[in-house]
HTML snippet that shows the backbone in 3Dmol.js (N, CA, C, O; Angstrom):
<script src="https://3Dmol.org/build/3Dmol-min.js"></script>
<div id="view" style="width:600px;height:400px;position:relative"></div>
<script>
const pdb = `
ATOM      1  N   UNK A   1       0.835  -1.179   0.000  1.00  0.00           N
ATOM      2  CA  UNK A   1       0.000   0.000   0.000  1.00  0.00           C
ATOM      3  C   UNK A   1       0.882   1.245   0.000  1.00  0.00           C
ATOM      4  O   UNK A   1       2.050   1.207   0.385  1.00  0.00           O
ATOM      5  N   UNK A   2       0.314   2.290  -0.421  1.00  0.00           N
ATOM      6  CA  UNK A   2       1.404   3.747  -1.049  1.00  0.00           C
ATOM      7  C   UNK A   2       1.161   4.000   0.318  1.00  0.00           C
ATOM      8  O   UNK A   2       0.117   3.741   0.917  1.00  0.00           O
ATOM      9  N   UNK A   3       2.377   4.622   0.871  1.00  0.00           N
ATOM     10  CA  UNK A   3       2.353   6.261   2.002  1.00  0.00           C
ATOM     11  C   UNK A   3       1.524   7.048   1.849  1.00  0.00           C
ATOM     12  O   UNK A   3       1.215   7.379   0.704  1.00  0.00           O
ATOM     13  N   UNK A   4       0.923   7.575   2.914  1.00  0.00           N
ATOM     14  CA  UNK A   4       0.450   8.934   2.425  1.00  0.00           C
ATOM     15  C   UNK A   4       1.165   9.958   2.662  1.00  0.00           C
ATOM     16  O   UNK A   4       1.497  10.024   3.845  1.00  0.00           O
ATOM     17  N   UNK A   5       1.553  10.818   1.988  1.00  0.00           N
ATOM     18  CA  UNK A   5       2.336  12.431   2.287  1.00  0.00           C
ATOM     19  C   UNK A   5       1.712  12.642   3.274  1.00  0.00           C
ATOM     20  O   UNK A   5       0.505  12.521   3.484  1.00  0.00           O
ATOM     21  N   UNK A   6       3.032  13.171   4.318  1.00  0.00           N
ATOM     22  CA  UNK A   6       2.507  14.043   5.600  1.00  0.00           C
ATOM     23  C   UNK A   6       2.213  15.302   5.475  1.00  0.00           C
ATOM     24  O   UNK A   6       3.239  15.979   5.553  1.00  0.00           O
ATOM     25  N   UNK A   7       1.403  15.839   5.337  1.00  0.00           N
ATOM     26  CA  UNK A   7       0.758  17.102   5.486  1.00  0.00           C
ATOM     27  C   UNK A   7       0.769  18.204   6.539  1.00  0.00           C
ATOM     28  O   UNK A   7      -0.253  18.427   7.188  1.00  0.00           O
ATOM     29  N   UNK A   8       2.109  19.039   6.770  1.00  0.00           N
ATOM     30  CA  UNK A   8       2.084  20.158   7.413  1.00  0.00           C
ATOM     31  C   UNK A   8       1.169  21.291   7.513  1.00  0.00           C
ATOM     32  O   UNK A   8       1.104  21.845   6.416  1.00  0.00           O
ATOM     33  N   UNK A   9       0.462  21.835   8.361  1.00  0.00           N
ATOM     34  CA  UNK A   9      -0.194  23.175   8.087  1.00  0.00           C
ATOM     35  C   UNK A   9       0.319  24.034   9.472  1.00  0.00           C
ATOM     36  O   UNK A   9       0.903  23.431  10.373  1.00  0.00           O
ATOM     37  N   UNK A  10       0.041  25.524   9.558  1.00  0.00           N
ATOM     38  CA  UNK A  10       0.764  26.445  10.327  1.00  0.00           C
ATOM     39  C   UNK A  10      -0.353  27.459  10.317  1.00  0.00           C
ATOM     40  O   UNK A  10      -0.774  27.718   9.190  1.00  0.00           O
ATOM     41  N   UNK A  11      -1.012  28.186  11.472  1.00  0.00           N
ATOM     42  CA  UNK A  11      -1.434  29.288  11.351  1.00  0.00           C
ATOM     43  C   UNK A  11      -0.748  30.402  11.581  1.00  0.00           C
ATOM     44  O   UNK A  11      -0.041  30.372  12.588  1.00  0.00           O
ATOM     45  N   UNK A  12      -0.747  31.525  10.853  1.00  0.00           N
ATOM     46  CA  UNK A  12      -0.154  33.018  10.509  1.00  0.00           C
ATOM     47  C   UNK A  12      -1.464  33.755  11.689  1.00  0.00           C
ATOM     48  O   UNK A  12      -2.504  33.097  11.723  1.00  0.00           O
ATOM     49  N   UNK A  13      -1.422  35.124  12.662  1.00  0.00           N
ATOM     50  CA  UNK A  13      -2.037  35.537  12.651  1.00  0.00           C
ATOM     51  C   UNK A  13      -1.437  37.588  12.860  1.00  0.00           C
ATOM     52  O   UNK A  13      -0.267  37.852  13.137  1.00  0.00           O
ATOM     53  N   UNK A  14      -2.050  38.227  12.742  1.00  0.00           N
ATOM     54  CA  UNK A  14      -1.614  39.748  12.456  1.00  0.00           C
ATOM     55  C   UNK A  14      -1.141  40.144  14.211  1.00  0.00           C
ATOM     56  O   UNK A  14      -2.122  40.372  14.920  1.00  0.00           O
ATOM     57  N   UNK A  15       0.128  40.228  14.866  1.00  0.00           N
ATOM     58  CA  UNK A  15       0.436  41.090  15.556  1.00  0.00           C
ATOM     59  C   UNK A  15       0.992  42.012  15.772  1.00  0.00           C
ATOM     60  O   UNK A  15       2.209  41.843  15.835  1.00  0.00           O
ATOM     61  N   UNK A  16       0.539  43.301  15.978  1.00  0.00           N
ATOM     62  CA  UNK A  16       1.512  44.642  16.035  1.00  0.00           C
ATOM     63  C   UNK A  16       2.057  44.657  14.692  1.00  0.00           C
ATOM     64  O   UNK A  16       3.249  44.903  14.510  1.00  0.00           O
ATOM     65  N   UNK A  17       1.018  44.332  13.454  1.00  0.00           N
ATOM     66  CA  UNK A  17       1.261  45.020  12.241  1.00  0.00           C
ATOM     67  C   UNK A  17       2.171  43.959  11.392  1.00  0.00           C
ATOM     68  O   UNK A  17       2.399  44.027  10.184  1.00  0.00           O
ATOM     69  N   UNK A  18       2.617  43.008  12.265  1.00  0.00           N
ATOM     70  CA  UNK A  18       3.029  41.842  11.593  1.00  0.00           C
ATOM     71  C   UNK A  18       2.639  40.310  11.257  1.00  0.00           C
ATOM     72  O   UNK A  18       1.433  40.399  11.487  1.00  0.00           O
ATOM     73  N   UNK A  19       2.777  39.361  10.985  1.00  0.00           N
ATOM     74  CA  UNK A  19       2.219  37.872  10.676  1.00  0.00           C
ATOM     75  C   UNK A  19       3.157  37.242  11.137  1.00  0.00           C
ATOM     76  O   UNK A  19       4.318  37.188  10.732  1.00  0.00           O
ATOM     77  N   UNK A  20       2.477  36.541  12.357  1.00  0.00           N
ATOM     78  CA  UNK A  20       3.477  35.866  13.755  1.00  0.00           C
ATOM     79  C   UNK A  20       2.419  34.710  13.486  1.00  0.00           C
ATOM     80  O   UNK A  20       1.203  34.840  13.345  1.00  0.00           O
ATOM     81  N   UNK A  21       3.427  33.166  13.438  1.00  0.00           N
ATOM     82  CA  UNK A  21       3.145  32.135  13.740  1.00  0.00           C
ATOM     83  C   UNK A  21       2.410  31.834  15.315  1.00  0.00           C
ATOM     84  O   UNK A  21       2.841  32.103  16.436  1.00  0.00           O
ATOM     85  N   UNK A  22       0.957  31.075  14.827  1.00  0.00           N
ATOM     86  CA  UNK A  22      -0.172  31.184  16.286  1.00  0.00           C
ATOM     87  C   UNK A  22       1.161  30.089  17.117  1.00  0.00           C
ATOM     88  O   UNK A  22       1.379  30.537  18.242  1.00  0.00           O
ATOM     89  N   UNK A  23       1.934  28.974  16.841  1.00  0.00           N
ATOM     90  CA  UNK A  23       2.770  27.755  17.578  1.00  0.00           C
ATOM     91  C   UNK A  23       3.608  29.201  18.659  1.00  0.00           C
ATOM     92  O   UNK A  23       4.045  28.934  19.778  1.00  0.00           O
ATOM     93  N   UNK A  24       3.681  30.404  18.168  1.00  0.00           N
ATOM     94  CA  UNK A  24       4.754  31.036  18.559  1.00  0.00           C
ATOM     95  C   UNK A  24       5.055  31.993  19.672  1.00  0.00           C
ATOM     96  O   UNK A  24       6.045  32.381  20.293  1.00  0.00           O
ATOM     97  N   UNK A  25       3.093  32.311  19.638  1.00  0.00           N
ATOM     98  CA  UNK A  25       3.087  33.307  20.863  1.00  0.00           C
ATOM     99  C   UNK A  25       2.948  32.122  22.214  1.00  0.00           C
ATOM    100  O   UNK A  25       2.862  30.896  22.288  1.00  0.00           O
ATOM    101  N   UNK A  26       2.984  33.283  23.198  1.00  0.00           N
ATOM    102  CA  UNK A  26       2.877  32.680  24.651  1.00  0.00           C
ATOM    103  C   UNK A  26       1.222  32.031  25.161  1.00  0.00           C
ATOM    104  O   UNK A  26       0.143  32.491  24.784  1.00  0.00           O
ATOM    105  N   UNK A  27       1.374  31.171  25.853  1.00  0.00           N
ATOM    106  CA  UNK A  27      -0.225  30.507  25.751  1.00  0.00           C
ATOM    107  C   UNK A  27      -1.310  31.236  26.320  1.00  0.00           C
ATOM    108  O   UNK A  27      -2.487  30.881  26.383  1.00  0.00           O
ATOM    109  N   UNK A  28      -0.734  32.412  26.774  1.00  0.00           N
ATOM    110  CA  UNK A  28      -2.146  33.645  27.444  1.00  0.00           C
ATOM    111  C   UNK A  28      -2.530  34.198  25.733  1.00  0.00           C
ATOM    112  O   UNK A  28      -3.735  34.400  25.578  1.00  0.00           O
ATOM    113  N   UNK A  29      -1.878  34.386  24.801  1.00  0.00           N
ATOM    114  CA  UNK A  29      -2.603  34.796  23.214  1.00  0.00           C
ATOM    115  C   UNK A  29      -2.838  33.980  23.011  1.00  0.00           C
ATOM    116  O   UNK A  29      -3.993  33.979  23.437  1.00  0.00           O
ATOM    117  N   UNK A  30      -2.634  32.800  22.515  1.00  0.00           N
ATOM    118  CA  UNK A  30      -2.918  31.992  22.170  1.00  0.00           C
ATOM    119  C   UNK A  30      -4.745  31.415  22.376  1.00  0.00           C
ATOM    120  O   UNK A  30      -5.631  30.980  21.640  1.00  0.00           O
ATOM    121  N   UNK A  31      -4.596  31.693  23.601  1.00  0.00           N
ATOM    122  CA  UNK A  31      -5.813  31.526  24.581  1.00  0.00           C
ATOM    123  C   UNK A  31      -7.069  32.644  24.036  1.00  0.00           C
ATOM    124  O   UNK A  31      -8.233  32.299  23.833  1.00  0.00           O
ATOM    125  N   UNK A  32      -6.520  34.079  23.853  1.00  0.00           N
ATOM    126  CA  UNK A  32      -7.120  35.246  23.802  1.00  0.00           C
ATOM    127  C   UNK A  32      -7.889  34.838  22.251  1.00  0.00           C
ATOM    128  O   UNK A  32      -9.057  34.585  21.954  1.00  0.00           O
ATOM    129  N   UNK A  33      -6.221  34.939  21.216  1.00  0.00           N
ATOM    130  CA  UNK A  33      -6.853  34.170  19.723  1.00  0.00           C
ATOM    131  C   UNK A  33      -7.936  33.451  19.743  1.00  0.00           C
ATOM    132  O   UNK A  33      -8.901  33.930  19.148  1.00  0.00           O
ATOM    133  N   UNK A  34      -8.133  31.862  20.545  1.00  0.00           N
ATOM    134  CA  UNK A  34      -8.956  30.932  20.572  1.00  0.00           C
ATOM    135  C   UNK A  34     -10.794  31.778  21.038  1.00  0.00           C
ATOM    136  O   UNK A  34     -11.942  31.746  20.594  1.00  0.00           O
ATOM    137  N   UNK A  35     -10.153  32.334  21.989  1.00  0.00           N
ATOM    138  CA  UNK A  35     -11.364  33.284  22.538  1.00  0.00           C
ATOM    139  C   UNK A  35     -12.085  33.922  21.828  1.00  0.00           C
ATOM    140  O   UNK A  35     -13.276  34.103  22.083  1.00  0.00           O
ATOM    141  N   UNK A  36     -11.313  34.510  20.507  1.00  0.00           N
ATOM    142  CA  UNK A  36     -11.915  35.543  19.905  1.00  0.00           C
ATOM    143  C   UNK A  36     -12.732  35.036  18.746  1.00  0.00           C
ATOM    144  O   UNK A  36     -13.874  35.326  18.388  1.00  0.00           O
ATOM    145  N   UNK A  37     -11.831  34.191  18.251  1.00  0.00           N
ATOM    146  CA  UNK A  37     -12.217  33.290  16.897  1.00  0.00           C
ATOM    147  C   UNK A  37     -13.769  32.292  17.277  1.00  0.00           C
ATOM    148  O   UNK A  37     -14.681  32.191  16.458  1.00  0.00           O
ATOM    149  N   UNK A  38     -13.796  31.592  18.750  1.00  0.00           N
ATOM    150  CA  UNK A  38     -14.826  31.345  19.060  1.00  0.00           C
ATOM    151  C   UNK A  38     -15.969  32.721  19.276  1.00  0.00           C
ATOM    152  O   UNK A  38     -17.019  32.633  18.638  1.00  0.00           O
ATOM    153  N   UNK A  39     -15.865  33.352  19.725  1.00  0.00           N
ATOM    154  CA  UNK A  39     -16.777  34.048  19.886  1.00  0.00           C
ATOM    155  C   UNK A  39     -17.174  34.747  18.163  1.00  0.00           C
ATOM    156  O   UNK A  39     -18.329  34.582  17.770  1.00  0.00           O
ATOM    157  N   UNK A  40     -16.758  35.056  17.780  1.00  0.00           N
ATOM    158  CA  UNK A  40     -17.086  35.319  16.076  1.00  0.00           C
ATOM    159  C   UNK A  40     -17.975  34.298  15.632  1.00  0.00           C
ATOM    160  O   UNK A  40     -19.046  34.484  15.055  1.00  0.00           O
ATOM    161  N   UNK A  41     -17.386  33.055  15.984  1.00  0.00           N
ATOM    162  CA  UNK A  41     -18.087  31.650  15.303  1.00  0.00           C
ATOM    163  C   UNK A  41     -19.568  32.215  15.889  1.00  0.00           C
ATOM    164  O   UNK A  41     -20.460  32.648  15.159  1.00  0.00           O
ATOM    165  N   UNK A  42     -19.634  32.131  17.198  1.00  0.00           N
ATOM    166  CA  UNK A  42     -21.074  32.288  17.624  1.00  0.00           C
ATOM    167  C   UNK A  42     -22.196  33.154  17.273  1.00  0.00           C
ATOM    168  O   UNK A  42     -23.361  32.926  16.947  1.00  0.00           O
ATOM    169  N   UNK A  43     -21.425  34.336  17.454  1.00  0.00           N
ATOM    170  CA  UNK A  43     -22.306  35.137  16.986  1.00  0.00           C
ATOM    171  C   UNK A  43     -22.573  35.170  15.558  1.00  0.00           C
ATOM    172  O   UNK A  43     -23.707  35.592  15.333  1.00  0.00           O
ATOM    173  N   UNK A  44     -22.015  34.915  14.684  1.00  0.00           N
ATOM    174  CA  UNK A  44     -22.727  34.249  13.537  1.00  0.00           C
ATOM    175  C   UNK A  44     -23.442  33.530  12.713  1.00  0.00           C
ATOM    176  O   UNK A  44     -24.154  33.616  11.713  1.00  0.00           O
ATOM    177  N   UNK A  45     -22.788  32.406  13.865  1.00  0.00           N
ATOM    178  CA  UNK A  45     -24.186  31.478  13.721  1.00  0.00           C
ATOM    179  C   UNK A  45     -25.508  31.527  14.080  1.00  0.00           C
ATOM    180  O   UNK A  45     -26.565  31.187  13.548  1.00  0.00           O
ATOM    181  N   UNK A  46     -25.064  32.220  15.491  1.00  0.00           N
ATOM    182  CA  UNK A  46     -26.704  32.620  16.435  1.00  0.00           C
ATOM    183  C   UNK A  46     -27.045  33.908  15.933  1.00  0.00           C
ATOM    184  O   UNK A  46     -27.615  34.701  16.683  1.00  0.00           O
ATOM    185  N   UNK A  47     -26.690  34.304  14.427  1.00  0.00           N
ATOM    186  CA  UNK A  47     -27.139  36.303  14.582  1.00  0.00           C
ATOM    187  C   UNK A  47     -28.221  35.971  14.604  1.00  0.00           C
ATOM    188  O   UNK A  47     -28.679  34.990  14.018  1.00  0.00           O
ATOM    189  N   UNK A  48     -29.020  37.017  15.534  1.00  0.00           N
ATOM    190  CA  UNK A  48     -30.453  37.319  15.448  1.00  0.00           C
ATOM    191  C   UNK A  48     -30.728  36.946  17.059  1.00  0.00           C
ATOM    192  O   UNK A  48     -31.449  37.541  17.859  1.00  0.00           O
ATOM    193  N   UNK A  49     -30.063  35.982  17.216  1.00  0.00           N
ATOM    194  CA  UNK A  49     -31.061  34.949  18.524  1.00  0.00           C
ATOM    195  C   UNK A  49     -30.103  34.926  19.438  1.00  0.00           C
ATOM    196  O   UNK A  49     -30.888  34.938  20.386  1.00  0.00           O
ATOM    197  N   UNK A  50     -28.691  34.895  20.134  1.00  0.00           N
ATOM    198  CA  UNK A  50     -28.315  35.223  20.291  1.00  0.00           C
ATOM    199  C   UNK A  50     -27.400  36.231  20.285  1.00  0.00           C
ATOM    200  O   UNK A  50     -27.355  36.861  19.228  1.00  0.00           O
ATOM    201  N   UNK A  51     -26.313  36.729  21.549  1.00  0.00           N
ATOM    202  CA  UNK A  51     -24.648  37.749  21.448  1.00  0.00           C
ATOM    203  C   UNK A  51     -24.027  37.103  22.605  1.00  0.00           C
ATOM    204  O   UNK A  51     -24.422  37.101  23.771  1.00  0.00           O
ATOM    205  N   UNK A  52     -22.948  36.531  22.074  1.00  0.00           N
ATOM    206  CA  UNK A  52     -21.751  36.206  23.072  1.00  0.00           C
ATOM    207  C   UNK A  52     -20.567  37.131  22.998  1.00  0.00           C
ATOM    208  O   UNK A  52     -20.154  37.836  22.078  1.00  0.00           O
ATOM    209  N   UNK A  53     -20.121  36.922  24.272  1.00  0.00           N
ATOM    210  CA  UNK A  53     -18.562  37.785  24.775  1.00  0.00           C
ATOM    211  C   UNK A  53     -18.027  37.341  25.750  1.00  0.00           C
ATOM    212  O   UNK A  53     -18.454  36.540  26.581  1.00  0.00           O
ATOM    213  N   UNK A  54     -16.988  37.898  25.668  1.00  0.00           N
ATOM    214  CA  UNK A  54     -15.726  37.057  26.742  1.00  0.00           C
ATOM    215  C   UNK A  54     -16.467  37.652  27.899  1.00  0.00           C
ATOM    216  O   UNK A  54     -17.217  38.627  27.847  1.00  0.00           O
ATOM    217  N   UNK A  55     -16.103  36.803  29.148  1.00  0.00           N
ATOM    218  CA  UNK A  55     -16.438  37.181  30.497  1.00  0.00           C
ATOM    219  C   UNK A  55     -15.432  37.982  30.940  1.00  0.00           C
ATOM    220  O   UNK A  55     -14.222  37.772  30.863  1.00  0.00           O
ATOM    221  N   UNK A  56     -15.957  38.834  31.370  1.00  0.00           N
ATOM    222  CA  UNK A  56     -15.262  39.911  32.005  1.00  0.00           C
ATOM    223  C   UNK A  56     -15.325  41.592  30.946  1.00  0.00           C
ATOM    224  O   UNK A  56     -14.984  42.757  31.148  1.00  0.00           O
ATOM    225  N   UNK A  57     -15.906  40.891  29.913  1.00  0.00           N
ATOM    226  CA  UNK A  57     -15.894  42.315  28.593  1.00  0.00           C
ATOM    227  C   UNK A  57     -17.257  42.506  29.141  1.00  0.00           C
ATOM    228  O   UNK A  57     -18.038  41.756  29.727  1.00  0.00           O
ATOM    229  N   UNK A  58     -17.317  44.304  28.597  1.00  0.00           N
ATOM    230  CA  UNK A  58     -18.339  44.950  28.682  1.00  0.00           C
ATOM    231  C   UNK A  58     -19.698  44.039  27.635  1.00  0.00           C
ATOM    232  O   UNK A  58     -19.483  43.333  26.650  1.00  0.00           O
ATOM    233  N   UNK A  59     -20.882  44.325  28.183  1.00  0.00           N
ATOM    234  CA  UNK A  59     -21.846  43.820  26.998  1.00  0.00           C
ATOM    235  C   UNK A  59     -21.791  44.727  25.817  1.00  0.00           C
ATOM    236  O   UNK A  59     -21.740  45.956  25.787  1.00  0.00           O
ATOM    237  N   UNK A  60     -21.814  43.739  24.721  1.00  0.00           N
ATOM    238  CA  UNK A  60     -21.640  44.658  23.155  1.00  0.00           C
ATOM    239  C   UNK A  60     -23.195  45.389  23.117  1.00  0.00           C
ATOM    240  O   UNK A  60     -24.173  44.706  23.420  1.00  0.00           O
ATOM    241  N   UNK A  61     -23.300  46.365  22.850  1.00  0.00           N
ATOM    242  CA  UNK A  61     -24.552  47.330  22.365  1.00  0.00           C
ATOM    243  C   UNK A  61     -24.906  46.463  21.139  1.00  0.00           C
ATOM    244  O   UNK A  61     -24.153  45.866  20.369  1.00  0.00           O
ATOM    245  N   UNK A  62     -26.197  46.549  21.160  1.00  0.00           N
ATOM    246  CA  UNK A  62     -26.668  45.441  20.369  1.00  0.00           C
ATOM    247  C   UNK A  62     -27.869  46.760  19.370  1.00  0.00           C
ATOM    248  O   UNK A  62     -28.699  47.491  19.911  1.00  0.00           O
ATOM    249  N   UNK A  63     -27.592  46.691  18.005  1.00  0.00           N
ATOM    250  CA  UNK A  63     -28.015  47.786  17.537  1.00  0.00           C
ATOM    251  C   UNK A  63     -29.745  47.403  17.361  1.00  0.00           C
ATOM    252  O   UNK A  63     -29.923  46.188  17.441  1.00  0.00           O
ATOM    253  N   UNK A  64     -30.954  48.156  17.152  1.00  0.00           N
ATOM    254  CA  UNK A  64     -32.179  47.873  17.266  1.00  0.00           C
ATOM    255  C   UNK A  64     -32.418  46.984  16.078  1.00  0.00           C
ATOM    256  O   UNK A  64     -33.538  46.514  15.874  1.00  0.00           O
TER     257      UNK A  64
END
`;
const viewer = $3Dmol.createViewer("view");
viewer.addModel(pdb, "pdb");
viewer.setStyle({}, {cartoon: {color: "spectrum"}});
viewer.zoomTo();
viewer.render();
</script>
């Protein structure tokens, strides 16, 4: 049976104006990243019916 090619992938994300490997920051961003990217997911999926946010953030104004 053939090998399969191992398949590397890497996430890039924008800090302080630059594209820093996510393996690279310290695990409190890392954490923050995960935080943020989930919360996007949600509120997109739930627009209309729900709004999520990190605990401890102000509630987002939710327009009429």
């Amino acid at each position: 049976m053939r090998e399969k090619p191992k398949i590397k992938t890497s996430s890039w994300v924008p800090v302080g104006g630059e594209m820093v490997e996510l393996a690279s920051l310290p695990p409190e961003e890392k954490r923050a990243w995960a935080t943020e990217a989930k919360i996007r997911f949600l509120n997109a999926a739930f627009h209309g019916r729900a709004v999520f946010w990190a605990e401890g953030e102000p509630e987002p104004k939710i327009p009429d």
